[in-house]
PDB file of N, H, CA, C and O in Angstrom:
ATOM      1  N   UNK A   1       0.851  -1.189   0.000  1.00  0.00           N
ATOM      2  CA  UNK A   1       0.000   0.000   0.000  1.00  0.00           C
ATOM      3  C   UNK A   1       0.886   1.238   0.000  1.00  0.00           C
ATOM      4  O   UNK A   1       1.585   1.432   0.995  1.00  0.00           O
ATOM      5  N   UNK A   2       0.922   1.992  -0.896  1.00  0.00           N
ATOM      6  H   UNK A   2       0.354   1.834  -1.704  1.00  0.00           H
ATOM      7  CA  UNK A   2       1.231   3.079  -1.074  1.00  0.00           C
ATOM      8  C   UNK A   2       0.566   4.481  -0.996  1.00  0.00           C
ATOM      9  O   UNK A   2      -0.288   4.905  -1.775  1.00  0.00           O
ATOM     10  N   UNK A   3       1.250   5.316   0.381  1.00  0.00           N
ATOM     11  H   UNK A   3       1.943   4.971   1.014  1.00  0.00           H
ATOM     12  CA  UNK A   3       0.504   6.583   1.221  1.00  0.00           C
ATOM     13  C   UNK A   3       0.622   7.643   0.246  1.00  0.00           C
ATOM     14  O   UNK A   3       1.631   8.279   0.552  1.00  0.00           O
ATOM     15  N   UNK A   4       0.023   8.192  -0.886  1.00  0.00           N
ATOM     16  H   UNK A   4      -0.796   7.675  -1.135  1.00  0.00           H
ATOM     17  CA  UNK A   4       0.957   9.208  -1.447  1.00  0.00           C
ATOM     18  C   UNK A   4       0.398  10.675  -0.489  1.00  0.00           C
ATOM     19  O   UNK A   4      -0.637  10.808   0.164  1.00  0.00           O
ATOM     20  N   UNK A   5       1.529  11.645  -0.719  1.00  0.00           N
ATOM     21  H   UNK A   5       2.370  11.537  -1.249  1.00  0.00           H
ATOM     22  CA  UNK A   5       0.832  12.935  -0.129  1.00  0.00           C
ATOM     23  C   UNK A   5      -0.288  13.550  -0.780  1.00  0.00           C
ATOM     24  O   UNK A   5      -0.667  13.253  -1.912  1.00  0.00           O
ATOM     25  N   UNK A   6      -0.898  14.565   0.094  1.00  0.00           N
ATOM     26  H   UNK A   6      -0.590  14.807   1.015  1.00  0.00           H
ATOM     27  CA  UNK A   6      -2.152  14.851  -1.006  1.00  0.00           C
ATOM     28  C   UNK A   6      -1.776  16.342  -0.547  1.00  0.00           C
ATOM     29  O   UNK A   6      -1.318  16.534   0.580  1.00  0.00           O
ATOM     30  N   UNK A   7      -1.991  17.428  -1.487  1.00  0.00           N
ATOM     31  H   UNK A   7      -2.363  17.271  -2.402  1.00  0.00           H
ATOM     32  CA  UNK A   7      -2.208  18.706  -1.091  1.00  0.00           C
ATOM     33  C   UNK A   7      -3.857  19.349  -1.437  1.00  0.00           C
ATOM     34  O   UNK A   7      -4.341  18.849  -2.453  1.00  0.00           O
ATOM     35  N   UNK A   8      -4.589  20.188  -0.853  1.00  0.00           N
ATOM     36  H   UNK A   8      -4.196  20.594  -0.027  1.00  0.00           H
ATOM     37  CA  UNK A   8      -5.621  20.863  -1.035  1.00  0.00           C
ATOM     38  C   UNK A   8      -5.668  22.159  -1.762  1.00  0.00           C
ATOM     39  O   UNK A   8      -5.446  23.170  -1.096  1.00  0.00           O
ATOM     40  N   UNK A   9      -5.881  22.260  -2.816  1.00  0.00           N
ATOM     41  H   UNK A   9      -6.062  21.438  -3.357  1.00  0.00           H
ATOM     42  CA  UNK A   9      -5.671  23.637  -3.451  1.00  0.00           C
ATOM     43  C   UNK A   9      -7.065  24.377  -3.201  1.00  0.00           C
ATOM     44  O   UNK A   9      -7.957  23.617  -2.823  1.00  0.00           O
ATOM     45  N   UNK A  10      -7.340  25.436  -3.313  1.00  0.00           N
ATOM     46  H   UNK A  10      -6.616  26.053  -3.620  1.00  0.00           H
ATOM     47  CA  UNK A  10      -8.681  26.310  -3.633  1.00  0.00           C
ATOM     48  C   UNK A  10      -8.326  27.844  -3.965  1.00  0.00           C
ATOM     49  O   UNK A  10      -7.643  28.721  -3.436  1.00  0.00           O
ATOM     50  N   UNK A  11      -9.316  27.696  -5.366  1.00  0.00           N
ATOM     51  H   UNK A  11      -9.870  26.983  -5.796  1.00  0.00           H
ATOM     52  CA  UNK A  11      -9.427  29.048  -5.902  1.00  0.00           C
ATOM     53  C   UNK A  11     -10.027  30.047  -5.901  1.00  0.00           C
ATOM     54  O   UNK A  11     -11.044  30.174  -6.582  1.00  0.00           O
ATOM     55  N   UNK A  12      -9.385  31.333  -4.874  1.00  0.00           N
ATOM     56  H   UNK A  12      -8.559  31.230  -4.320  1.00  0.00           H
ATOM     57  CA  UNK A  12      -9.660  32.422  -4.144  1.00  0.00           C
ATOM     58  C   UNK A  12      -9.982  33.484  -5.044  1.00  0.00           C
ATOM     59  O   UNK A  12     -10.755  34.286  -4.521  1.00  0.00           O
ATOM     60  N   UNK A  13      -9.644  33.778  -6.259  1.00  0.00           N
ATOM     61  H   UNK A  13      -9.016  33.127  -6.684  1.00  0.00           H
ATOM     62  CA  UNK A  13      -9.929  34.918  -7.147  1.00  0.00           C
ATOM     63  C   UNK A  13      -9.555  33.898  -8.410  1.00  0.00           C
ATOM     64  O   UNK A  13      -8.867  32.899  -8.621  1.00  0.00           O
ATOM     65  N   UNK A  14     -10.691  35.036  -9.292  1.00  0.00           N
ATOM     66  H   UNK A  14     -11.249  35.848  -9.120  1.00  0.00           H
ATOM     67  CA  UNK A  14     -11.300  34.666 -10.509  1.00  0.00           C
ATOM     68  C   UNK A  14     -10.554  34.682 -11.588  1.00  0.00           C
ATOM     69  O   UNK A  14     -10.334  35.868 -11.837  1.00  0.00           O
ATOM     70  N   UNK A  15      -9.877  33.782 -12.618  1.00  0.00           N
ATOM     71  H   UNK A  15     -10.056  32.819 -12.415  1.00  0.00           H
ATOM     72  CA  UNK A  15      -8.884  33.605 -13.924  1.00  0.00           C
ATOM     73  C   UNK A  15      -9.199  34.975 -14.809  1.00  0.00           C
ATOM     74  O   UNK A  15      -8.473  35.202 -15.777  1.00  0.00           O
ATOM     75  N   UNK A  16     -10.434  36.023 -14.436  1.00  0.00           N
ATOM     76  H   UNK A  16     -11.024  35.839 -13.650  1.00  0.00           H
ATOM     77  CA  UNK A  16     -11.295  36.624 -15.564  1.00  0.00           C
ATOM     78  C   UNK A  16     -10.010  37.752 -15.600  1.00  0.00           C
ATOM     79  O   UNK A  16      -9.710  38.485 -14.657  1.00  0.00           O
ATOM     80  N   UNK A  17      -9.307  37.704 -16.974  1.00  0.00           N
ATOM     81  H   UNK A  17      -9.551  37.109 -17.740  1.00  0.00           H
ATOM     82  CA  UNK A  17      -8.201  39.351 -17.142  1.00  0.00           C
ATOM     83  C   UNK A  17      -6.800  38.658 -17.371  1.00  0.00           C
ATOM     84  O   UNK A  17      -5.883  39.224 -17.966  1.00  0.00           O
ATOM     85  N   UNK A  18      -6.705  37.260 -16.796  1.00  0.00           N
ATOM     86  H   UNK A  18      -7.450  36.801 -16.313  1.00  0.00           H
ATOM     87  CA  UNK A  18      -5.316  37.067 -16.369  1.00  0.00           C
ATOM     88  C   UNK A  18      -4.898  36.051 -18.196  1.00  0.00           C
ATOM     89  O   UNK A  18      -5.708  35.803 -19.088  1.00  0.00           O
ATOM     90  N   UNK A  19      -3.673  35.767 -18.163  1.00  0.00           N
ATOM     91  H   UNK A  19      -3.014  35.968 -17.438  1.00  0.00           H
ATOM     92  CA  UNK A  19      -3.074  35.656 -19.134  1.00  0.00           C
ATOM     93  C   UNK A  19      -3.852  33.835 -19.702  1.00  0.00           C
ATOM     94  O   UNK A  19      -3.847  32.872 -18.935  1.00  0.00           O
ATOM     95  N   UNK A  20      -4.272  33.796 -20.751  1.00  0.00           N
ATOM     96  H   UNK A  20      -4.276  34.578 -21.374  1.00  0.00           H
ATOM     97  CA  UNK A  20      -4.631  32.028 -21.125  1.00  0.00           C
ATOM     98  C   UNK A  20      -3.938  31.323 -20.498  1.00  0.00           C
ATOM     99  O   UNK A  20      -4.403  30.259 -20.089  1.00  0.00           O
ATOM    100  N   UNK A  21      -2.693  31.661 -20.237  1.00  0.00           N
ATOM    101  H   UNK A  21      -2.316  32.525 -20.569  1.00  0.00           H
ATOM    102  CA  UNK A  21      -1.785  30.290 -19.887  1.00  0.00           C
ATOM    103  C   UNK A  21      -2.200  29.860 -18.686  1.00  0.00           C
ATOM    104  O   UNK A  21      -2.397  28.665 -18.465  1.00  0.00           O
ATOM    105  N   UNK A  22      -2.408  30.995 -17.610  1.00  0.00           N
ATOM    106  H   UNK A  22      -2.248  31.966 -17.790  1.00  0.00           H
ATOM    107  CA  UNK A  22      -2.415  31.130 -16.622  1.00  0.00           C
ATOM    108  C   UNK A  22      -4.032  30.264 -16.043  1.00  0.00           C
ATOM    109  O   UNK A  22      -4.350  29.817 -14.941  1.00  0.00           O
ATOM    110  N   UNK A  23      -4.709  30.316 -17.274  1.00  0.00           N
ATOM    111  H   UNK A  23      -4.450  30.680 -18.169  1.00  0.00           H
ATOM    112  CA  UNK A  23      -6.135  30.176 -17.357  1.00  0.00           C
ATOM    113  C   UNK A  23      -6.462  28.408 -17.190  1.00  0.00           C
ATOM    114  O   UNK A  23      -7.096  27.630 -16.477  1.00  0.00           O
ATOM    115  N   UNK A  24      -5.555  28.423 -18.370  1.00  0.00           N
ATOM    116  H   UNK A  24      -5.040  29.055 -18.949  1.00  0.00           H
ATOM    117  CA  UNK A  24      -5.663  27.220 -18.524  1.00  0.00           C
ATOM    118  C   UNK A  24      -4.773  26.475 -17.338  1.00  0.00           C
ATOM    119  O   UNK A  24      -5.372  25.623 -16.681  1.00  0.00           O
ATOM    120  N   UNK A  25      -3.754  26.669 -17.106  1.00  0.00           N
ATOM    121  H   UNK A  25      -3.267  27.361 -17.640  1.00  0.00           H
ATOM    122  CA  UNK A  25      -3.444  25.898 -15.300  1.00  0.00           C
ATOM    123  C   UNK A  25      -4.539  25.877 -14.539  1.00  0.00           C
ATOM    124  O   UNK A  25      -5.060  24.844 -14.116  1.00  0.00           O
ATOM    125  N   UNK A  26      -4.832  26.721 -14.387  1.00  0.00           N
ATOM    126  H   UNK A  26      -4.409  27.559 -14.731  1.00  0.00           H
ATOM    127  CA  UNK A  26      -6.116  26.756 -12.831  1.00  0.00           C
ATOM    128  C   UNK A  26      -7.291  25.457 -13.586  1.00  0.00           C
ATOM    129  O   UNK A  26      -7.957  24.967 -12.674  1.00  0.00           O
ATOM    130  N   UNK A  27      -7.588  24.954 -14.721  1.00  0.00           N
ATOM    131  H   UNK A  27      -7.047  25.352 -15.462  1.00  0.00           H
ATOM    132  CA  UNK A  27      -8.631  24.032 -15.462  1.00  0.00           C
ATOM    133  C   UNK A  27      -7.885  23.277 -15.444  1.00  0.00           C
ATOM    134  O   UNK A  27      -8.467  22.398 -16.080  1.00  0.00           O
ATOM    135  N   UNK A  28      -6.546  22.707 -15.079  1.00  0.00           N
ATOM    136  H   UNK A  28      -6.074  23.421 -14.562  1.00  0.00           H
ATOM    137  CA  UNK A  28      -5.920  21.903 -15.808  1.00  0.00           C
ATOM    138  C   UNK A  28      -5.793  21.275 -13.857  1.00  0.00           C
ATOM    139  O   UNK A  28      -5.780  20.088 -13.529  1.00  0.00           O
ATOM    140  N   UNK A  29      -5.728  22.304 -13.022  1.00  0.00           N
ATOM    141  H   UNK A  29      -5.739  23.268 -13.288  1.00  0.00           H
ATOM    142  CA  UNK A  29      -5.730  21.276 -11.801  1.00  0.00           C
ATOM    143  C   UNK A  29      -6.933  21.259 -11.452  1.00  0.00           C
ATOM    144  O   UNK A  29      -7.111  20.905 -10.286  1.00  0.00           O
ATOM    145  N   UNK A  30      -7.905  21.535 -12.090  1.00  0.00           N
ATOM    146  H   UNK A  30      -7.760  21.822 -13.037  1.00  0.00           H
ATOM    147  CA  UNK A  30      -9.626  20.898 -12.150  1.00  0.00           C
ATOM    148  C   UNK A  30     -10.110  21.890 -10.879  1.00  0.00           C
ATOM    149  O   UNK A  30     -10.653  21.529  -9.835  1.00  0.00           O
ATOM    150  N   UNK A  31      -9.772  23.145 -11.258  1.00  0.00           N
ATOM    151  H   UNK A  31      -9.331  23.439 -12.106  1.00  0.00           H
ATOM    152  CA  UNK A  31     -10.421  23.968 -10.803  1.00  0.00           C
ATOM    153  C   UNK A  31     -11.935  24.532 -11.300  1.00  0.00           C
ATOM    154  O   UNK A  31     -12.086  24.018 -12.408  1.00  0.00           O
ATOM    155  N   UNK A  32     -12.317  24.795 -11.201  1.00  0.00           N
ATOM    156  H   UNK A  32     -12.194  25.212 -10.301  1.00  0.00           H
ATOM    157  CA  UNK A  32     -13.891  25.668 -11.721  1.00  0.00           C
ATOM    158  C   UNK A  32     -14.563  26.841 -11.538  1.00  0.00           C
ATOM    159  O   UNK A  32     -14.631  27.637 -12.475  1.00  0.00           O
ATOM    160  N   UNK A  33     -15.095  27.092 -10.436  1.00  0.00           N
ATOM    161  H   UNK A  33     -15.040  26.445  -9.675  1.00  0.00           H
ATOM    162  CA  UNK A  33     -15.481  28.364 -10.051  1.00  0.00           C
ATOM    163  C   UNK A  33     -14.225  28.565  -8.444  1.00  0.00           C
ATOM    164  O   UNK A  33     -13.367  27.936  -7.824  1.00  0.00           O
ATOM    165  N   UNK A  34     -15.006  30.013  -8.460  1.00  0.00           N
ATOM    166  H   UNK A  34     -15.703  30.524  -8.963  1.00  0.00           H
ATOM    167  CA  UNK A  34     -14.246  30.765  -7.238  1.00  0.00           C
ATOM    168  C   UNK A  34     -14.931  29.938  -5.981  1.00  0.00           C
ATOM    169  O   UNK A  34     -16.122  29.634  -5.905  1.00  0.00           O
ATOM    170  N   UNK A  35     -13.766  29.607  -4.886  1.00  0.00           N
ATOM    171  H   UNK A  35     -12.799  29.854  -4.947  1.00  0.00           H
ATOM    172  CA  UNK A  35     -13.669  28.899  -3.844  1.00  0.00           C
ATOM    173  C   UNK A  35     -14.338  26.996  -4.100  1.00  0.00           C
ATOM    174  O   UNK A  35     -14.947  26.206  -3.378  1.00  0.00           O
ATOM    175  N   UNK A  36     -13.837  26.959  -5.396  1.00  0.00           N
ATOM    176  H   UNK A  36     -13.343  27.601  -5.982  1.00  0.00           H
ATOM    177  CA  UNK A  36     -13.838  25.756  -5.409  1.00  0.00           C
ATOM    178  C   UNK A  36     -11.953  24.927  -5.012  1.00  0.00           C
ATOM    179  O   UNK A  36     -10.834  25.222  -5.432  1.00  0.00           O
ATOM    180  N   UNK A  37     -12.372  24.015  -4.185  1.00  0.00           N
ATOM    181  H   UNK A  37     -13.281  23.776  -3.843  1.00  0.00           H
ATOM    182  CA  UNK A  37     -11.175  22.972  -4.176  1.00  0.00           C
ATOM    183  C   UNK A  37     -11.047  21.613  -4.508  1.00  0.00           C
ATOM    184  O   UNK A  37     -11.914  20.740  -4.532  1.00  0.00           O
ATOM    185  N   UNK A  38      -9.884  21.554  -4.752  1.00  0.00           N
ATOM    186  H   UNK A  38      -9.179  22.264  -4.732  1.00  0.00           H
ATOM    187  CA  UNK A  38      -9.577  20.035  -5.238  1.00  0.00           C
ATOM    188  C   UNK A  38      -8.263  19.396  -4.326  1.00  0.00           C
ATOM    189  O   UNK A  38      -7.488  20.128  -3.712  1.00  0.00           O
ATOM    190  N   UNK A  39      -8.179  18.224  -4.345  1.00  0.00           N
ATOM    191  H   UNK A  39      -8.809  17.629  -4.844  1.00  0.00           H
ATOM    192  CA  UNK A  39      -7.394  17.339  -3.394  1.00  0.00           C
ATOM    193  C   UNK A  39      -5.877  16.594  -4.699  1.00  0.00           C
ATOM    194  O   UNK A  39      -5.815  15.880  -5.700  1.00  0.00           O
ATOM    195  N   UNK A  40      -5.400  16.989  -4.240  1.00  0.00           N
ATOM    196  H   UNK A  40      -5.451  17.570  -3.427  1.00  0.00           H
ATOM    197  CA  UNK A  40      -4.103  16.562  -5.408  1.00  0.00           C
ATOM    198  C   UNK A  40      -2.952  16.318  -5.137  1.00  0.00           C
ATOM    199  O   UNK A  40      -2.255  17.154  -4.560  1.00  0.00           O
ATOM    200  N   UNK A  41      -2.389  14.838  -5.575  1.00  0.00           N
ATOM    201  H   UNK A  41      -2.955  14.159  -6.043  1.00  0.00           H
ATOM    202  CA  UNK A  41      -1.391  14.359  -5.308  1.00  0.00           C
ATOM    203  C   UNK A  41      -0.471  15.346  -5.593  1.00  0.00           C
ATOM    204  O   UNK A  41      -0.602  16.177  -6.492  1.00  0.00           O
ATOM    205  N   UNK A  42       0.973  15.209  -4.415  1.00  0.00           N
ATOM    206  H   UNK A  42       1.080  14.534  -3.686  1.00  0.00           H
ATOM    207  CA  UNK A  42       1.791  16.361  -3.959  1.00  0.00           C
ATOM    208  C   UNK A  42       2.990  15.833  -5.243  1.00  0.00           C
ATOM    209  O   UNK A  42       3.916  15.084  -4.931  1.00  0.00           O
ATOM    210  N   UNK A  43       2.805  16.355  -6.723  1.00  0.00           N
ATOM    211  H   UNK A  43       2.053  16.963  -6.976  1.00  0.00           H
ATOM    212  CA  UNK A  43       4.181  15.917  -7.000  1.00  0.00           C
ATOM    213  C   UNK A  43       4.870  17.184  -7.510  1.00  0.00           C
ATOM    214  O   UNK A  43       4.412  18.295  -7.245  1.00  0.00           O
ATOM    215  N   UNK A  44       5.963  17.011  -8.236  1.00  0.00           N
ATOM    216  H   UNK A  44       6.336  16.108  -8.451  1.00  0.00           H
ATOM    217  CA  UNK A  44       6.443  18.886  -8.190  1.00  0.00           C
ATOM    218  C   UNK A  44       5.971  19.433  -9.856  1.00  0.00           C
ATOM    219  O   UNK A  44       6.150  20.454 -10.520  1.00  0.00           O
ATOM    220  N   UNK A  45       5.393  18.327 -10.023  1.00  0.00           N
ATOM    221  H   UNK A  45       5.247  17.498  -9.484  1.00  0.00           H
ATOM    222  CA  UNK A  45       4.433  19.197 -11.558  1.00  0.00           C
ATOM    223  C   UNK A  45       3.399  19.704 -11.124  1.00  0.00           C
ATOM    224  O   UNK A  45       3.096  20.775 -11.650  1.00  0.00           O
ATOM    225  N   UNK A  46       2.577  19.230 -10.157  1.00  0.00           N
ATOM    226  H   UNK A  46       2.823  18.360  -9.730  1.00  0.00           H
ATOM    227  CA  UNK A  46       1.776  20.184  -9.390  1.00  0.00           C
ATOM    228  C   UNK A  46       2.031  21.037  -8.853  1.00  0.00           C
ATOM    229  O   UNK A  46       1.347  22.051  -8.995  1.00  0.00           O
ATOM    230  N   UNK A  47       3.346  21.017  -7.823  1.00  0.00           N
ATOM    231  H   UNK A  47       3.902  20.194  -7.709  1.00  0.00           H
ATOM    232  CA  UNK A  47       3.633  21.987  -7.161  1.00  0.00           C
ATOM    233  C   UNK A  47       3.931  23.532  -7.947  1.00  0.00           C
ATOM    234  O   UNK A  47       3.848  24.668  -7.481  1.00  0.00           O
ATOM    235  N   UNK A  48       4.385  22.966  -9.599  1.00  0.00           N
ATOM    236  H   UNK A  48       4.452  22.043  -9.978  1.00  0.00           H
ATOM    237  CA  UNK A  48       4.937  23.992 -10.784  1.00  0.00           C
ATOM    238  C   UNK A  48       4.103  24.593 -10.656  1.00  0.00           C
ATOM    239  O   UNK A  48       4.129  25.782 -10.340  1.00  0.00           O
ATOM    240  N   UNK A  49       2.853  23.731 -10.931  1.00  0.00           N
ATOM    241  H   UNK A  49       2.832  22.765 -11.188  1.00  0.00           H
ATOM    242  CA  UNK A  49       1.052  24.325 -11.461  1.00  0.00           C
ATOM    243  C   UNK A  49       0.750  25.980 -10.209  1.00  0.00           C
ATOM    244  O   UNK A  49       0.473  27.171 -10.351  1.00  0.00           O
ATOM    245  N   UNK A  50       1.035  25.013  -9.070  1.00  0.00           N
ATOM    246  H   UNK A  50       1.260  24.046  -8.955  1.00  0.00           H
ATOM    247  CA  UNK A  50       0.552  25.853  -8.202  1.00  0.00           C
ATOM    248  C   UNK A  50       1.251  27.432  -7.882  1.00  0.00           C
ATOM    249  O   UNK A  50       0.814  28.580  -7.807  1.00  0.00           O
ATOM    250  N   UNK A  51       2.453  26.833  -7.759  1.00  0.00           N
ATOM    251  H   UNK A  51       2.808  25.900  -7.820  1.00  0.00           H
ATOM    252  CA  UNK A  51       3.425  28.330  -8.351  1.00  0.00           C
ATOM    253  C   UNK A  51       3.351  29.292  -9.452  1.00  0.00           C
ATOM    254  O   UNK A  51       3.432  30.520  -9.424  1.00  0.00           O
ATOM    255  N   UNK A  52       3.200  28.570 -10.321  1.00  0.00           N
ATOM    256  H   UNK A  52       3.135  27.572 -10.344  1.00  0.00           H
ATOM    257  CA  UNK A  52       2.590  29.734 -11.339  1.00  0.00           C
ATOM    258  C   UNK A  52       1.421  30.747 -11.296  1.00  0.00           C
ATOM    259  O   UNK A  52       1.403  31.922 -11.662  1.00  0.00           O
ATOM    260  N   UNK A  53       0.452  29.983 -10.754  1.00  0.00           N
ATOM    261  H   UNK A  53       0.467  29.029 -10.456  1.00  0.00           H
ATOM    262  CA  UNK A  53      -0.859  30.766 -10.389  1.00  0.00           C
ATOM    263  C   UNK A  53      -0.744  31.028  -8.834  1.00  0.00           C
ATOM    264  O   UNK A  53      -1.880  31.108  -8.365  1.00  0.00           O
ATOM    265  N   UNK A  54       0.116  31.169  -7.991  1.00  0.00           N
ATOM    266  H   UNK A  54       1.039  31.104  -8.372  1.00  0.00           H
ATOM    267  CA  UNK A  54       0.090  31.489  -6.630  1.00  0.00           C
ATOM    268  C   UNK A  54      -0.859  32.269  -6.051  1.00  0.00           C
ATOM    269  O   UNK A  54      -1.397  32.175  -4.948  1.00  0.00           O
ATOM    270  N   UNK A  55      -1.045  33.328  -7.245  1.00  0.00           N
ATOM    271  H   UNK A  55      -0.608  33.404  -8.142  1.00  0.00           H
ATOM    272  CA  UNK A  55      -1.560  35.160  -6.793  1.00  0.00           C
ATOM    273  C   UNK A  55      -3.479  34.698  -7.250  1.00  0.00           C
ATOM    274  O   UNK A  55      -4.385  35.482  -6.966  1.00  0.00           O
ATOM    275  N   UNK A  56      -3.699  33.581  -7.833  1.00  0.00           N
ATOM    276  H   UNK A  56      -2.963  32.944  -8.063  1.00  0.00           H
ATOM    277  CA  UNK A  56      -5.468  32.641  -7.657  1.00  0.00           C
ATOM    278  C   UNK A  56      -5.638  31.926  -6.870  1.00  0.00           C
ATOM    279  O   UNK A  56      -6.712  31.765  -6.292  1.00  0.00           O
ATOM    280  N   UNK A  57      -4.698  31.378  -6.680  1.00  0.00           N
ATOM    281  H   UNK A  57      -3.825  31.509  -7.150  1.00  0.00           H
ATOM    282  CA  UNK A  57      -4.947  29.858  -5.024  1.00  0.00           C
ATOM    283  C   UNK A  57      -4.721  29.867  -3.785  1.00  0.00           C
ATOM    284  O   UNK A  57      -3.989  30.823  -3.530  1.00  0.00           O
ATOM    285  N   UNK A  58      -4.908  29.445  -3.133  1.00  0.00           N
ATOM    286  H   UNK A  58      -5.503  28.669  -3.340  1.00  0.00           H
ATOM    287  CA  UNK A  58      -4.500  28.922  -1.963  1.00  0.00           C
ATOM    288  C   UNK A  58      -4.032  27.566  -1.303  1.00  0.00           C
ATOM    289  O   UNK A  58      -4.676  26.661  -1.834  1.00  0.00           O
ATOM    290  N   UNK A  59      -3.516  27.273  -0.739  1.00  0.00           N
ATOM    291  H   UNK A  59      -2.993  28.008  -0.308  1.00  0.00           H
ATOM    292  CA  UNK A  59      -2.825  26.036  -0.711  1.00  0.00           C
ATOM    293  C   UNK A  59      -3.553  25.882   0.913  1.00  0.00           C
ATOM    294  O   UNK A  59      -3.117  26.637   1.781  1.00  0.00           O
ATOM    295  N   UNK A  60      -4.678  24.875   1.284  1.00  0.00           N
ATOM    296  H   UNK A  60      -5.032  24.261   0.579  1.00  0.00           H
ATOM    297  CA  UNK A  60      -5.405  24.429   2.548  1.00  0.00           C
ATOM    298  C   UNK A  60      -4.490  23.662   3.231  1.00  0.00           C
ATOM    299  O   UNK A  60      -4.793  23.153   4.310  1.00  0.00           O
TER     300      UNK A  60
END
């Protein structure tokens, strides 16, 4: 059995203005609307994801 880590993301302000790329990360870690969260294995392509969009998420 393998424990993997999980991190909690949620998205605090809205993709609306900000650059496609940027757009498309926040959909791509299966985000949706504002203060929605998702549960996501901790690996450092996520962690990339989450860094890039820092200034939309929050990390729970």
């Amino acid at each position: 059995m393998t424990t993997e880590k999980k991190v909690t993301v949620q998205l605090v302000r809205s993709p609306i203005g900000c650059a496609e790329s940027h757009r498309a990360t926040v959909r791509g870690l299966g985000l949706r609307k504002v203060r929605s969260t998702r549960e996501l294995v901790d690996t450092p392509e996520v962690r990339g994801m989450i860094n890039k969009i820092s200034y939309l998420v929050k990390v729970l």
